[in-house]
N, CA, C and O atoms as a CHARMM CRD file, in Angstrom:
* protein
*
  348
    1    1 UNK  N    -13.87300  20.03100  10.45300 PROA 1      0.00000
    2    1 UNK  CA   -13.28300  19.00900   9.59800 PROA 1      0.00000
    3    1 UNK  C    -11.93300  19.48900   9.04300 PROA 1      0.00000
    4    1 UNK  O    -10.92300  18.79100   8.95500 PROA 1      0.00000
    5    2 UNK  N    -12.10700  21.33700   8.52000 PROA 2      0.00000
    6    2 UNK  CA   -10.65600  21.33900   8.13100 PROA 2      0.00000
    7    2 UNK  C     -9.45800  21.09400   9.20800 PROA 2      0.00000
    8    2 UNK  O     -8.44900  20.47300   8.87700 PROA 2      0.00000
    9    3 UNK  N     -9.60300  21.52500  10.27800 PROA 3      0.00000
   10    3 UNK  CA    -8.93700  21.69500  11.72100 PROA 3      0.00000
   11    3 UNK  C     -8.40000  19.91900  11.88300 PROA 3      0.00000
   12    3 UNK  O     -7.22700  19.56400  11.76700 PROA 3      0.00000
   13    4 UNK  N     -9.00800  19.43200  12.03300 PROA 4      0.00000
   14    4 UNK  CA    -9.03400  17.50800  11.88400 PROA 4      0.00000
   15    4 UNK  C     -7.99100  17.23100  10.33900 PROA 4      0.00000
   16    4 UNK  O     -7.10300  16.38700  10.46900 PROA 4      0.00000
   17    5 UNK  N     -8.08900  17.76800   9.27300 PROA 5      0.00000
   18    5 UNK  CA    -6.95900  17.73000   8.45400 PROA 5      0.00000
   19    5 UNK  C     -5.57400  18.15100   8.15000 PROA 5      0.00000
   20    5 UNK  O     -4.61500  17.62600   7.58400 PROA 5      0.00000
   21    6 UNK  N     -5.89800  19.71300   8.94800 PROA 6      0.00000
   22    6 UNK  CA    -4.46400  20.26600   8.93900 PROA 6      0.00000
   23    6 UNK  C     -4.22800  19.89700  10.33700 PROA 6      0.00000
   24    6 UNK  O     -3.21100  20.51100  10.65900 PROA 6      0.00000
   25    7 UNK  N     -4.56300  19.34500  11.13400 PROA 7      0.00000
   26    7 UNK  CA    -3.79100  18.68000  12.81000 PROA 7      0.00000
   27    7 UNK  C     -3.04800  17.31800  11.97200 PROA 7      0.00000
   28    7 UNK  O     -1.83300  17.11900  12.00000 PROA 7      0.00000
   29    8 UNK  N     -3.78300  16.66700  11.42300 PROA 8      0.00000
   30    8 UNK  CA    -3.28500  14.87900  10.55300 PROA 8      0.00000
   31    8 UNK  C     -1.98000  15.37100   9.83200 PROA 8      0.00000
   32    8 UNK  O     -0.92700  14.84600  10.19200 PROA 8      0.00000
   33    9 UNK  N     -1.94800  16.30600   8.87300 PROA 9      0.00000
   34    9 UNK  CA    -0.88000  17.14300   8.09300 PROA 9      0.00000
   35    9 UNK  C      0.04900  17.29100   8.99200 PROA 9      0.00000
   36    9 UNK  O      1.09400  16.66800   8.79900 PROA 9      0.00000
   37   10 UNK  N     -0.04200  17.95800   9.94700 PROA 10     0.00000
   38   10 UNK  CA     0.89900  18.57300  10.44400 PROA 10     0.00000
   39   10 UNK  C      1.99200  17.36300  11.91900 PROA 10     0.00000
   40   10 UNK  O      3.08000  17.49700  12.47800 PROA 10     0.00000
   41   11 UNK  N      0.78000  16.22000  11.97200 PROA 11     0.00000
   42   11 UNK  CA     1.43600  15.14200  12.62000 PROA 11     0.00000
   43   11 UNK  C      2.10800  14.62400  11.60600 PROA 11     0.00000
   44   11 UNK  O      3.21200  14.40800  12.10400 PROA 11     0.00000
   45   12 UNK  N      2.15700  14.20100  10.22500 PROA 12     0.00000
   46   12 UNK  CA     2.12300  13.33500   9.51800 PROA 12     0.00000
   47   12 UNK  C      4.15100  14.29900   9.32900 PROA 12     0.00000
   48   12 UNK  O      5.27100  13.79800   9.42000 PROA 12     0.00000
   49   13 UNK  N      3.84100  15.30200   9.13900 PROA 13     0.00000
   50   13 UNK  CA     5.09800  16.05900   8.99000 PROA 13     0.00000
   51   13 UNK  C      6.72300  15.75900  10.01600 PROA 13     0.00000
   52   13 UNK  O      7.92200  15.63100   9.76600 PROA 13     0.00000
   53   14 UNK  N      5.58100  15.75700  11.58100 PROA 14     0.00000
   54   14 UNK  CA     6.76600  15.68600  12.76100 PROA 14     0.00000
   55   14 UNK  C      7.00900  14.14800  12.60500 PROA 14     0.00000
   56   14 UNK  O      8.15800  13.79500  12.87300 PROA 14     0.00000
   57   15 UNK  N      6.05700  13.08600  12.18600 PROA 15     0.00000
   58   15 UNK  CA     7.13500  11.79600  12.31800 PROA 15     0.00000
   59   15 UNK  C      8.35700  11.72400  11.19700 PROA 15     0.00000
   60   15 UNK  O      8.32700  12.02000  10.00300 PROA 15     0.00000
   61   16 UNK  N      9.28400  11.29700  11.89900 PROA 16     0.00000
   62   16 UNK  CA    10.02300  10.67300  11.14400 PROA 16     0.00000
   63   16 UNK  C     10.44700   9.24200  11.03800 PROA 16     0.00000
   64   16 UNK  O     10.12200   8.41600  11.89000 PROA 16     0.00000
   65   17 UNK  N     11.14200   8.96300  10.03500 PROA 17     0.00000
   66   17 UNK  CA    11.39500   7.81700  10.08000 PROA 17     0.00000
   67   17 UNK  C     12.92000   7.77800  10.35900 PROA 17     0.00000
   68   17 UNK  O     13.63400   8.72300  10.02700 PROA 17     0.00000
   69   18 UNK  N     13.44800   6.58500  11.02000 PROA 18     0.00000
   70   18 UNK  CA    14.84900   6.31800  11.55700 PROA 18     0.00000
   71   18 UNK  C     15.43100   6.79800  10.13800 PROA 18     0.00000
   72   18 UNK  O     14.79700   7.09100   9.12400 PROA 18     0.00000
   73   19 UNK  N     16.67400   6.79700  10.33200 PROA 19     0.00000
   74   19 UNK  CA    17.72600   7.10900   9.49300 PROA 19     0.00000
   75   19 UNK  C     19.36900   6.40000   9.67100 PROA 19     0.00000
   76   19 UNK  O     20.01300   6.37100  10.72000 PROA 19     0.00000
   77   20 UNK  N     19.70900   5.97600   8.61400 PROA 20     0.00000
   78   20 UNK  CA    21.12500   5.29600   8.83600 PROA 20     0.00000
   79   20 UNK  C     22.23400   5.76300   7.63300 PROA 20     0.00000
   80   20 UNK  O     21.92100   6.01800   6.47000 PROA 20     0.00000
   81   21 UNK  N     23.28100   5.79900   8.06600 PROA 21     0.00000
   82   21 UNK  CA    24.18100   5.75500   7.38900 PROA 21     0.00000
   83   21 UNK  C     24.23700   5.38500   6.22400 PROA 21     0.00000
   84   21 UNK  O     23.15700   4.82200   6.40500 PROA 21     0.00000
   85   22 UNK  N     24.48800   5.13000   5.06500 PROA 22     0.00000
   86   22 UNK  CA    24.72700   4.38400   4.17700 PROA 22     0.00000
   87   22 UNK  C     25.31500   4.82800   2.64200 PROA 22     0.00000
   88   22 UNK  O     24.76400   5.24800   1.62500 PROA 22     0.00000
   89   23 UNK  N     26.68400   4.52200   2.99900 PROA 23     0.00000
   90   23 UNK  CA    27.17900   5.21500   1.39900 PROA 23     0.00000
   91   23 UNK  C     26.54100   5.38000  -0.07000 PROA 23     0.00000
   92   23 UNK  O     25.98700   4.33500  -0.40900 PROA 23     0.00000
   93   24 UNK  N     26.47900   6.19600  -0.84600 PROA 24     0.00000
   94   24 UNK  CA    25.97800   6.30800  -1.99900 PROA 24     0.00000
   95   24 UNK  C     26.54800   5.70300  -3.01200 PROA 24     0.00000
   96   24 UNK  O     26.02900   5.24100  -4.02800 PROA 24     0.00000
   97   25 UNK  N     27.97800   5.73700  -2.58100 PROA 25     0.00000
   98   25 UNK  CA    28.74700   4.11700  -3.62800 PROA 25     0.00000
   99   25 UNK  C     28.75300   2.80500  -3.54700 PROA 25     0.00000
  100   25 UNK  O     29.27100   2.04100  -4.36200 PROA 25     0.00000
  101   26 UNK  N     27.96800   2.41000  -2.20300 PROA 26     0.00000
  102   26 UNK  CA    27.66700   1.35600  -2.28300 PROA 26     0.00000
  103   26 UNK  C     26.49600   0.64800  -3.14300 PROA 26     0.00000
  104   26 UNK  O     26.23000  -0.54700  -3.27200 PROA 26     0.00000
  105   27 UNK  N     25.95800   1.67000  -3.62500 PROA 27     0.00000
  106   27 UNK  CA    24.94100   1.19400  -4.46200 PROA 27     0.00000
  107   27 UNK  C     25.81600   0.29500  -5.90000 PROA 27     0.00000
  108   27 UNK  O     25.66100  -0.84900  -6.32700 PROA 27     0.00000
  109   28 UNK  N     26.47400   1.09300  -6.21100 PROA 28     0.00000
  110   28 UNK  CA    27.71700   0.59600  -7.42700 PROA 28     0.00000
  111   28 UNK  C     28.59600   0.14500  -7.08100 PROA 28     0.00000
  112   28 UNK  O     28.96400  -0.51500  -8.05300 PROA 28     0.00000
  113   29 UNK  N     29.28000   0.00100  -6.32000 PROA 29     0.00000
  114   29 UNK  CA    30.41100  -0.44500  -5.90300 PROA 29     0.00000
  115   29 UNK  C     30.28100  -1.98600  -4.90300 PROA 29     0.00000
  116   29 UNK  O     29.97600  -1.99500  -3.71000 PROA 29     0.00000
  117   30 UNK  N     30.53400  -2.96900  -5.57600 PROA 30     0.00000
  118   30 UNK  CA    30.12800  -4.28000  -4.92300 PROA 30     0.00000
  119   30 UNK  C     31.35800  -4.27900  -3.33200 PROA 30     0.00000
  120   30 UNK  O     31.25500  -4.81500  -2.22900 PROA 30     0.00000
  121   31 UNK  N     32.37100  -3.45100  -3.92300 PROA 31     0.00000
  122   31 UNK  CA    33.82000  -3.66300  -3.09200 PROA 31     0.00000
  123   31 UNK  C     33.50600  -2.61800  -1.40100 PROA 31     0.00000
  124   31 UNK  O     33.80500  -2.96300  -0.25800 PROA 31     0.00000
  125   32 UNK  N     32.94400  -1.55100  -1.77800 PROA 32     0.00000
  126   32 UNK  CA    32.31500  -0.81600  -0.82400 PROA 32     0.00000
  127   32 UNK  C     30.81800  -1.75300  -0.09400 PROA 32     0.00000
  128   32 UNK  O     30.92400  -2.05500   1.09500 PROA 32     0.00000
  129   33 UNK  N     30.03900  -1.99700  -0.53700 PROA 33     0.00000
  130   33 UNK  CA    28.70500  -2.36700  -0.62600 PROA 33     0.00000
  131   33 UNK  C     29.01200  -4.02000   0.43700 PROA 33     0.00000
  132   33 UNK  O     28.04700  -4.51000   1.02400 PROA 33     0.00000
  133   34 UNK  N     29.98200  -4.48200   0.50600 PROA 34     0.00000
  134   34 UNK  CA    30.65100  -5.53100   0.86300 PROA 34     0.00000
  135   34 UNK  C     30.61800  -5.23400   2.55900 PROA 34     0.00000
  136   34 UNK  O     29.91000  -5.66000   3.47200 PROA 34     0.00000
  137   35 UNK  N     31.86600  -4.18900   2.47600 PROA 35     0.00000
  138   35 UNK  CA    32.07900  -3.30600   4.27000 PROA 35     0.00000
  139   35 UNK  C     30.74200  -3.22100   4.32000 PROA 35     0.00000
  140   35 UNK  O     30.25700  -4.17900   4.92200 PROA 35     0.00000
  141   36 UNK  N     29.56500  -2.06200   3.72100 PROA 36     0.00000
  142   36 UNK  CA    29.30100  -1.60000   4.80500 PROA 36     0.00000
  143   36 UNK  C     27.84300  -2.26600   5.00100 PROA 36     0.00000
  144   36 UNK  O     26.98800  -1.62900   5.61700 PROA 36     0.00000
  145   37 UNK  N     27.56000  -3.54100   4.48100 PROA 37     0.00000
  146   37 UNK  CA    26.15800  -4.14900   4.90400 PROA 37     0.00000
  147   37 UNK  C     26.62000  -5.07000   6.66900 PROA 37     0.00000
  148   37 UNK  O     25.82100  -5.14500   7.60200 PROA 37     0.00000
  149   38 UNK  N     27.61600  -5.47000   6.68500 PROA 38     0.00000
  150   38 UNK  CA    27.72100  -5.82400   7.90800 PROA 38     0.00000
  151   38 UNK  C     27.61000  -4.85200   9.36400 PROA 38     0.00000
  152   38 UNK  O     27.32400  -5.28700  10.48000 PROA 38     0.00000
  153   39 UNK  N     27.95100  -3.28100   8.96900 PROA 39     0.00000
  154   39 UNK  CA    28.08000  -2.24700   9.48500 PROA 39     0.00000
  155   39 UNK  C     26.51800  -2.24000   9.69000 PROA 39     0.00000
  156   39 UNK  O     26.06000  -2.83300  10.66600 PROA 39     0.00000
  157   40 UNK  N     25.78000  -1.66600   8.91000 PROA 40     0.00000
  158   40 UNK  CA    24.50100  -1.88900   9.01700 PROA 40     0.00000
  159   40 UNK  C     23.46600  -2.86200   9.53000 PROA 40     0.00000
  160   40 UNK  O     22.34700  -2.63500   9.99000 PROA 40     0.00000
  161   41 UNK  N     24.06700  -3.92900   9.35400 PROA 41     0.00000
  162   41 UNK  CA    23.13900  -4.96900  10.58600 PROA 41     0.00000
  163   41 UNK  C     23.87400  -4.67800  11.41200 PROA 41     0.00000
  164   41 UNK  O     22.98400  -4.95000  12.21800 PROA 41     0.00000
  165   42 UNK  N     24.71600  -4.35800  12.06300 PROA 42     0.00000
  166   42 UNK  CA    25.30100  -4.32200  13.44600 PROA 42     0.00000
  167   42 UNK  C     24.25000  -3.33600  14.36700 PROA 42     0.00000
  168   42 UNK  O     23.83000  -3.60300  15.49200 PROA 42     0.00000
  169   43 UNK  N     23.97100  -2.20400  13.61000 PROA 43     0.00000
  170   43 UNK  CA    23.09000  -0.61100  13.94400 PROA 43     0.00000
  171   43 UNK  C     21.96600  -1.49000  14.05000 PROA 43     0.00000
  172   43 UNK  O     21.24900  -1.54800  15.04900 PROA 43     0.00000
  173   44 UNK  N     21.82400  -2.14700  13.05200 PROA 44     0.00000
  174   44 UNK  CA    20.07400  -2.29500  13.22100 PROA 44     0.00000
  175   44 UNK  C     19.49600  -3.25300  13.98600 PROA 44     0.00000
  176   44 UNK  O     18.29600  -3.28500  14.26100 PROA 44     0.00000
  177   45 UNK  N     20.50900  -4.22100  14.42300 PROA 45     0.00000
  178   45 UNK  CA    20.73300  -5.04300  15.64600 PROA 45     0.00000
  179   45 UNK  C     20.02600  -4.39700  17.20900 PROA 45     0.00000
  180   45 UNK  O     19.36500  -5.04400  18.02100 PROA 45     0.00000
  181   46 UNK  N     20.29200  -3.40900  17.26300 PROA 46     0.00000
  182   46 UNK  CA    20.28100  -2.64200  18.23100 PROA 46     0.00000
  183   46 UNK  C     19.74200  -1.54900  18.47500 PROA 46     0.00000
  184   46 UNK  O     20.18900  -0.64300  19.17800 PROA 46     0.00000
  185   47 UNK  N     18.39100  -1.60700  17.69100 PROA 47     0.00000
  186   47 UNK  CA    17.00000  -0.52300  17.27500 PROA 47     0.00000
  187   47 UNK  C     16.25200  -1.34400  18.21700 PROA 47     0.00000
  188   47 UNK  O     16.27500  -2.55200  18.45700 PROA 47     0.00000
  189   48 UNK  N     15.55900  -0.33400  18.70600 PROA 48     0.00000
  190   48 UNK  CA    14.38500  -0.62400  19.59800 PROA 48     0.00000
  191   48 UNK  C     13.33900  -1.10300  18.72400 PROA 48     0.00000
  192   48 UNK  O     12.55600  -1.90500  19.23300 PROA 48     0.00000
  193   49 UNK  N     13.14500  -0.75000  17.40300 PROA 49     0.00000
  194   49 UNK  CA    11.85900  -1.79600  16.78100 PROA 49     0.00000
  195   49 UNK  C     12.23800  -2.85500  16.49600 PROA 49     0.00000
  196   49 UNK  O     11.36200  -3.65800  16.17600 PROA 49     0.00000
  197   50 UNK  N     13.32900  -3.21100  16.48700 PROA 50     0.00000
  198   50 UNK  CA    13.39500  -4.54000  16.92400 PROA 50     0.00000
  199   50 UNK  C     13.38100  -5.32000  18.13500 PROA 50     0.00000
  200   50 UNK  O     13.06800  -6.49900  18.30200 PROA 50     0.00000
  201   51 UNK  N     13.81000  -4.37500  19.01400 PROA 51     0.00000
  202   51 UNK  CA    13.84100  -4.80600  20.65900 PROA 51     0.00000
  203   51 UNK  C     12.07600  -4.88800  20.83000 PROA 51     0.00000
  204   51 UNK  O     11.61300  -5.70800  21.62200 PROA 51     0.00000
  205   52 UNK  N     11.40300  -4.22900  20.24800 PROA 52     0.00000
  206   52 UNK  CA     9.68600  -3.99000  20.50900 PROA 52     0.00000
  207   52 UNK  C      9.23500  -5.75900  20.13700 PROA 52     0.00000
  208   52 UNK  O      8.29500  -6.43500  20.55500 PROA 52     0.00000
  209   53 UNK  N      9.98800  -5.98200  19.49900 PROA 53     0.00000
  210   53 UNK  CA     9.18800  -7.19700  18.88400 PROA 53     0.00000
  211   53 UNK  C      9.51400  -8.56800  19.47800 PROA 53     0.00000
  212   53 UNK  O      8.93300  -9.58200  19.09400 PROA 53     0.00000
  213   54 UNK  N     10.62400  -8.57700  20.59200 PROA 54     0.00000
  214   54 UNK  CA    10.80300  -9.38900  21.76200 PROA 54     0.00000
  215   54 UNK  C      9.81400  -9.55300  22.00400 PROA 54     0.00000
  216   54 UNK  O      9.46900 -10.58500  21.42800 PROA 54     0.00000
  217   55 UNK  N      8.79700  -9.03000  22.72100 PROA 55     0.00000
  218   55 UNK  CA     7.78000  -9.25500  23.53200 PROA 55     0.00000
  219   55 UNK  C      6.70900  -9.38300  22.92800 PROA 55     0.00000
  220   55 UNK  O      5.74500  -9.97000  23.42000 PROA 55     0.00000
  221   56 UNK  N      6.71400  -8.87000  21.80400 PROA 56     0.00000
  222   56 UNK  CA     5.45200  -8.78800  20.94500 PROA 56     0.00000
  223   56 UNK  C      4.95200 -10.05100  20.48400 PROA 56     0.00000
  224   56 UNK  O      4.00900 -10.64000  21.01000 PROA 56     0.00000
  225   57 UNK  N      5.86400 -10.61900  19.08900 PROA 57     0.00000
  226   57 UNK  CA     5.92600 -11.48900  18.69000 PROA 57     0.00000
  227   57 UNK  C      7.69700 -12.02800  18.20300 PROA 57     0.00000
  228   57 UNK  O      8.36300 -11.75900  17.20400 PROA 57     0.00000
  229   58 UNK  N      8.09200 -13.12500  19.78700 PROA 58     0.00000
  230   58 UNK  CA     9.24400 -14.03200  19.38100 PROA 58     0.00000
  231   58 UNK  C      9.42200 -14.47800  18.13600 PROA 58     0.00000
  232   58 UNK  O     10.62500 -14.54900  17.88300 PROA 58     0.00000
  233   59 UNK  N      8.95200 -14.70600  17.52500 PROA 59     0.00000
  234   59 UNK  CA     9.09800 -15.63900  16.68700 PROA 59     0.00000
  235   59 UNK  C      9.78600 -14.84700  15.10500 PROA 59     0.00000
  236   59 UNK  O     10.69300 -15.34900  14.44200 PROA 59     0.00000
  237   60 UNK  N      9.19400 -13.75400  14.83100 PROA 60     0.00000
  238   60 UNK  CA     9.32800 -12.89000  14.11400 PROA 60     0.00000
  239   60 UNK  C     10.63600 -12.29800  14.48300 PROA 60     0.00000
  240   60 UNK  O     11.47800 -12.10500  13.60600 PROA 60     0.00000
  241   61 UNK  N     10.99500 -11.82100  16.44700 PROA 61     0.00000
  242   61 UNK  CA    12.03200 -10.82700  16.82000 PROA 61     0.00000
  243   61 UNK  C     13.34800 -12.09100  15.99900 PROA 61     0.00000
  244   61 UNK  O     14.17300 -11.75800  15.14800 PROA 61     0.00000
  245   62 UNK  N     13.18000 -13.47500  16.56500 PROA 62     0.00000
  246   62 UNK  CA    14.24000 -14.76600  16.12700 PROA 62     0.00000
  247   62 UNK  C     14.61800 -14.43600  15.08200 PROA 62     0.00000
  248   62 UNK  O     15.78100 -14.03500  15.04400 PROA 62     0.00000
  249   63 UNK  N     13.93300 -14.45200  13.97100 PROA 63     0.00000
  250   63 UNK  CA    14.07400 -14.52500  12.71900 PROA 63     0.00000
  251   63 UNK  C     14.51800 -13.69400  12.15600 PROA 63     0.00000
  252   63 UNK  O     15.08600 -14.14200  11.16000 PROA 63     0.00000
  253   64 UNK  N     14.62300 -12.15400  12.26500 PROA 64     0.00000
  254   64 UNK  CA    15.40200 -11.14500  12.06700 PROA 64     0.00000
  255   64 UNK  C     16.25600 -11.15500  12.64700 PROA 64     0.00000
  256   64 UNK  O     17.24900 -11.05900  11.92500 PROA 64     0.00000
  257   65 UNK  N     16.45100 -11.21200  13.49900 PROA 65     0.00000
  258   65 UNK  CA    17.38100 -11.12600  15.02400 PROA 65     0.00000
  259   65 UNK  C     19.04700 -12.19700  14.34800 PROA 65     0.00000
  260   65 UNK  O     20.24800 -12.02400  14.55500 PROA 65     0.00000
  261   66 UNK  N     18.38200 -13.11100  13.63400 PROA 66     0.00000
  262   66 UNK  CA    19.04800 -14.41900  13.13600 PROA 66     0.00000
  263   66 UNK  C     19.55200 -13.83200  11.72200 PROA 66     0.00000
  264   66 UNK  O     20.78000 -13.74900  11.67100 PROA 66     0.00000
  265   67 UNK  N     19.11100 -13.55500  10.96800 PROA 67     0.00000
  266   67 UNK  CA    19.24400 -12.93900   9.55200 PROA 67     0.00000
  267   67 UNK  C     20.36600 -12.02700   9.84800 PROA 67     0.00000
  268   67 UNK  O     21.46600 -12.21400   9.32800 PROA 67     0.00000
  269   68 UNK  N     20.12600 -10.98700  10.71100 PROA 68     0.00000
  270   68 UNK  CA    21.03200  -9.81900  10.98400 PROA 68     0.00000
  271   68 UNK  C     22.58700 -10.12700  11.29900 PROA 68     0.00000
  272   68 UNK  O     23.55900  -9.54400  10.81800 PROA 68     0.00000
  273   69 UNK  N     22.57600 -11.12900  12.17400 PROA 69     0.00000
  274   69 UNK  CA    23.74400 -11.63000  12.70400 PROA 69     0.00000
  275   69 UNK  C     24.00200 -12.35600  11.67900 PROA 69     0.00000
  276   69 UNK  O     24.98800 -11.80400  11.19000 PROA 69     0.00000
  277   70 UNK  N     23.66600 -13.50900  10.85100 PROA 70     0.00000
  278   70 UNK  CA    24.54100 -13.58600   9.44100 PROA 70     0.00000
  279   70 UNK  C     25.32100 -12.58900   9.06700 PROA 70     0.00000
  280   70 UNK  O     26.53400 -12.58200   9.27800 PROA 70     0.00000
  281   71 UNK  N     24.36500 -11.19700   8.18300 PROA 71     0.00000
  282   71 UNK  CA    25.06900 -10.28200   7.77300 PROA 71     0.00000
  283   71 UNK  C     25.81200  -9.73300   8.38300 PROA 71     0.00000
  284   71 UNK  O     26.85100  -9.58600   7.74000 PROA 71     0.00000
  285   72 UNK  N     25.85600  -9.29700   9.39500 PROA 72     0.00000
  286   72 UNK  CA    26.61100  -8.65300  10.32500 PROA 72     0.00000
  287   72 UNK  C     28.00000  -9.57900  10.54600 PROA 72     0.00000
  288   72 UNK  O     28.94700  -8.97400  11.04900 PROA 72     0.00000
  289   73 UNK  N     28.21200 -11.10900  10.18500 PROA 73     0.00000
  290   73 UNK  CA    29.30600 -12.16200  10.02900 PROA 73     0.00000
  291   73 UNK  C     29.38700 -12.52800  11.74800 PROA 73     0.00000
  292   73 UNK  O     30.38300 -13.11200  12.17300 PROA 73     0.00000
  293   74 UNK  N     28.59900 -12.25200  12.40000 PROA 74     0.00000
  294   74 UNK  CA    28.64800 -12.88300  13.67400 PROA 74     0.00000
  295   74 UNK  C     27.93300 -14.29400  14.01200 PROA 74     0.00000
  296   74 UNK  O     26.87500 -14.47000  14.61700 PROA 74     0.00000
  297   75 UNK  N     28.89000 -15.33600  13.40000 PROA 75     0.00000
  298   75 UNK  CA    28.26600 -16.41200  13.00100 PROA 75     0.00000
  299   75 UNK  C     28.13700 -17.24600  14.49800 PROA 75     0.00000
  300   75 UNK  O     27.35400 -18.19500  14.47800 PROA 75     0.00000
  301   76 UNK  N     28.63200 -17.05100  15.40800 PROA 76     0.00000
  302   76 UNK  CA    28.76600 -17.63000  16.92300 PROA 76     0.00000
  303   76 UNK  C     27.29600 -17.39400  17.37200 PROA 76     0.00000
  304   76 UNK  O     26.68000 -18.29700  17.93900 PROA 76     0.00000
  305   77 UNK  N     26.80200 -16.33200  17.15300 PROA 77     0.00000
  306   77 UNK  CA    25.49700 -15.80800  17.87500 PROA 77     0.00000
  307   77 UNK  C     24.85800 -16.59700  16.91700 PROA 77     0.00000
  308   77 UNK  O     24.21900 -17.49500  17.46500 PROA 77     0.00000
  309   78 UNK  N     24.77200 -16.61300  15.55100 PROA 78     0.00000
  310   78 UNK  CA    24.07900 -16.72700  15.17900 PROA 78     0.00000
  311   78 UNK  C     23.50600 -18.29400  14.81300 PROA 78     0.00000
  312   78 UNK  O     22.42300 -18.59800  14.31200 PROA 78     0.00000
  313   79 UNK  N     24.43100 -19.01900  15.17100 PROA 79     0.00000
  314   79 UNK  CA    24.53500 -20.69500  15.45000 PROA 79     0.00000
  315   79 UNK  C     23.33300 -20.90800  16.75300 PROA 79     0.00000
  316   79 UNK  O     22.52800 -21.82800  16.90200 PROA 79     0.00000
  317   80 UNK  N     23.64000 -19.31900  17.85000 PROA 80     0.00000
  318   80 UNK  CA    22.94000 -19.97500  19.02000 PROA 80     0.00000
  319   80 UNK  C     21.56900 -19.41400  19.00400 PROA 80     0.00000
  320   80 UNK  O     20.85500 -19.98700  19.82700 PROA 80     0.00000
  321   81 UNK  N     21.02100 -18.56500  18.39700 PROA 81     0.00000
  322   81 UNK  CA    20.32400 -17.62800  18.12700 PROA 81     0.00000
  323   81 UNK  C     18.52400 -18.90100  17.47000 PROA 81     0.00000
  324   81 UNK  O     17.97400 -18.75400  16.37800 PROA 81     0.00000
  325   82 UNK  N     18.22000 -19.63700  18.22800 PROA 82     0.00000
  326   82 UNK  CA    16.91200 -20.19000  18.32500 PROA 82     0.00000
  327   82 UNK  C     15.90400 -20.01700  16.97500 PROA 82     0.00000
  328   82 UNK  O     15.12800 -19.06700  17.07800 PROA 82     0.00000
  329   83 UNK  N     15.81800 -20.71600  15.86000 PROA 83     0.00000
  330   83 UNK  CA    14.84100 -20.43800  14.77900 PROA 83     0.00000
  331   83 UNK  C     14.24600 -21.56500  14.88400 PROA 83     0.00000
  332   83 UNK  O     14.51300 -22.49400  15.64700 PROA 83     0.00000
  333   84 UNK  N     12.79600 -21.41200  13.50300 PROA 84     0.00000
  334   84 UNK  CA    11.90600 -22.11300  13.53700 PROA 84     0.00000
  335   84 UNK  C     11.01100 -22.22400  14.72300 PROA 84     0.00000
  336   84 UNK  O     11.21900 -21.58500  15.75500 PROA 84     0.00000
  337   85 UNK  N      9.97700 -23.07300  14.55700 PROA 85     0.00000
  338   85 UNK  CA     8.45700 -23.12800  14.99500 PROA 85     0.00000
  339   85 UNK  C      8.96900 -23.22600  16.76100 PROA 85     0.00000
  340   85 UNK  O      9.87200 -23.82600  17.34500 PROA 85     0.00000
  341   86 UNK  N      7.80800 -22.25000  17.21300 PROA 86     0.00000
  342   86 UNK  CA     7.84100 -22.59800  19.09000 PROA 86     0.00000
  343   86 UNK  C      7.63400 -24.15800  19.33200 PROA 86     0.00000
  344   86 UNK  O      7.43100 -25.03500  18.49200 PROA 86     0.00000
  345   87 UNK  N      7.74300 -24.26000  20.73000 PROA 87     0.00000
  346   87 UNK  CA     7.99100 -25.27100  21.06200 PROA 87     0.00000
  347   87 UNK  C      6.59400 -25.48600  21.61800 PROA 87     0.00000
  348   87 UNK  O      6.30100 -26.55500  22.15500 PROA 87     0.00000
């Protein structure tokens, strides 16, 4: 049983979680905080957990997929970019 806890520990250690960029003045700074949220949906546009959820569940990948491209100010995609209920 201990062997079964320190193996869980020691997986729990090697994951990580993604990591991004993101200035520390943007927290305060509305003028910074402005740039770099579009910067950031652009990256996160283009994460495989989001690519995972194509296939998984459409409907969910749309809806982020759609949100992102707002922020990101790519309003062309995001006009064509399919929301609401399947067909």
């Amino acid at each position: 049983m201990k062997i079964k806890i320190l193996l869980a520990l020691i997986v729990v250690n090697l994951i990580q979680a993604q990591k991004f960029y993101f200035p520390k003045n943007a927290v305060s700074d509305s003028a910074v905080l402005e740039k770099q949220l579009p910067v950031l949906a652009s990256k996160l546009m283009t994460q495989p957990s989001l690519t995972k959820l194509k296939n998984t569940n459409r409907l969910a990948y749309l809806d982020n997929l759609f949100r992102l491209q707002i922020v990101a100010r790519d309003y062309k995609k995001s006009i064509a970019t399919p929301v609401g209920l399947p067909e």
